[in-house]
C-alpha positions as CSV (number, residue, x, y, z in Angstrom):
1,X,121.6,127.2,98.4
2,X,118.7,127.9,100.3
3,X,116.7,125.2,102.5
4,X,114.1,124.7,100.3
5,X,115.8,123.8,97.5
6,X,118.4,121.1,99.5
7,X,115.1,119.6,100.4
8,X,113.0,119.7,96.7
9,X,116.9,117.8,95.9
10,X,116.9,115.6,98.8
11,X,113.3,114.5,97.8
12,X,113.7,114.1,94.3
13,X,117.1,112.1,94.7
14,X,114.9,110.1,97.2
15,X,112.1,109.6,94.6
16,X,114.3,108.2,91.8
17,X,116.2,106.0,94.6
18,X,113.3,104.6,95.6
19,X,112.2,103.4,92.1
20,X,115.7,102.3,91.0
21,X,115.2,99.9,94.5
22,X,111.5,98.8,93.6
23,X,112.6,98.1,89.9
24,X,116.0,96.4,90.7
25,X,113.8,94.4,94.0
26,X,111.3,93.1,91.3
27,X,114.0,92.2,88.9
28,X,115.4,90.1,91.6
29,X,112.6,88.5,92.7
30,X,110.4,87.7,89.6
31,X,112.9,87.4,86.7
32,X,116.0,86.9,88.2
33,X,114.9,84.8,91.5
34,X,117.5,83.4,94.1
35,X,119.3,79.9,92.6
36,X,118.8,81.1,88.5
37,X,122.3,82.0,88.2
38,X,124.7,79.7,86.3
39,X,125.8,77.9,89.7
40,X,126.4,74.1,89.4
41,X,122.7,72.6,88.2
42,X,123.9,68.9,88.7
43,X,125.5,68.6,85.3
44,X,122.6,70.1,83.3
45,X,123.3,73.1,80.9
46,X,126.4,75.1,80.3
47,X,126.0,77.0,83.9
48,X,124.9,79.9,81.7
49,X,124.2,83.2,83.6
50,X,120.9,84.6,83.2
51,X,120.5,88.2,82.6
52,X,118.2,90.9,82.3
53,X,119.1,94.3,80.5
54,X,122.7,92.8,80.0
55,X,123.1,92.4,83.9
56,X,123.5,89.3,85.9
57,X,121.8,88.7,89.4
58,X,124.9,89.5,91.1
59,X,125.1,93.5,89.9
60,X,121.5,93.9,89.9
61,X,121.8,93.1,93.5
62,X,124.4,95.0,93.8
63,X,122.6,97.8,92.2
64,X,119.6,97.1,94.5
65,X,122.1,97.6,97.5
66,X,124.2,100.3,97.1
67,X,121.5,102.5,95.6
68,X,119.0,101.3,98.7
69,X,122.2,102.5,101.0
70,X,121.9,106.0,99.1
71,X,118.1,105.6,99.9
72,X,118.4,105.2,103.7
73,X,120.9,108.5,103.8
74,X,118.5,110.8,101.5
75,X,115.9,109.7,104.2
76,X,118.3,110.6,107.2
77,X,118.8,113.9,105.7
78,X,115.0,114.3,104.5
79,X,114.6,113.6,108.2
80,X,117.4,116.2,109.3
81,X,115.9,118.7,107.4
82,X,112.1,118.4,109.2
83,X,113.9,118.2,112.5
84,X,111.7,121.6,113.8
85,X,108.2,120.1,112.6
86,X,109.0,116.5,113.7
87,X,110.1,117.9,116.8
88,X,106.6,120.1,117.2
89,X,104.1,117.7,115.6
90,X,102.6,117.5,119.1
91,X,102.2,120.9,119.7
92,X,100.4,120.7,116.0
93,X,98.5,117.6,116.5
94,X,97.1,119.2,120.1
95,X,96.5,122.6,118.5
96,X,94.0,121.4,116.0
97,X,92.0,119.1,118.5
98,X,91.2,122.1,120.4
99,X,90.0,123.9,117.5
């Protein structure tokens, strides 16, 4: 396959990655905040899981993690495969200030 299509893949993975971790972050943090799982509430309610979508806290975080792990290694490979520019970006950056 050649480089330019590993990389339109790398950054489309990454794309849809990084909204499955900005959707599954807000899920945890506004509908499903820390301490509104079905933990002992002092005797009050059934200890009821709350959900969202049919998932509990626990595997939306554990959605949020391993798809934020898959995240960070599209990004090392994005990275990887920009290795030439990132490594001339000076040479760039000085070029066009003498122009």
């Amino acid at each position: 396959m050649k480089k330019i299509k590993i990389n339109a893949l790398v950054d489309i993975f990454a794309f849809v990655a990084g909204l499955i971790v900005a959707k599954s972050g807000l899920v945890l943090w506004f509908i499903l905040p820390s301490g509104s799982g079905g933990g002992f509430q002092g005797g009050k309610g059934g200890g009821v899981e709350k959900s969202f979508f049919f998932l509990s806290r626990h595997e939306w975080q554990t959605i949020h993690n391993w798809v934020g792990l898959i995240l960070i290694i599209l990004i090392l490979l994005h990275l990887i495969l920009h290795w030439s520019y990132i490594k001339n970006i000076n040479k760039i950056l000085l070029k066009n200030k003498e122009d």
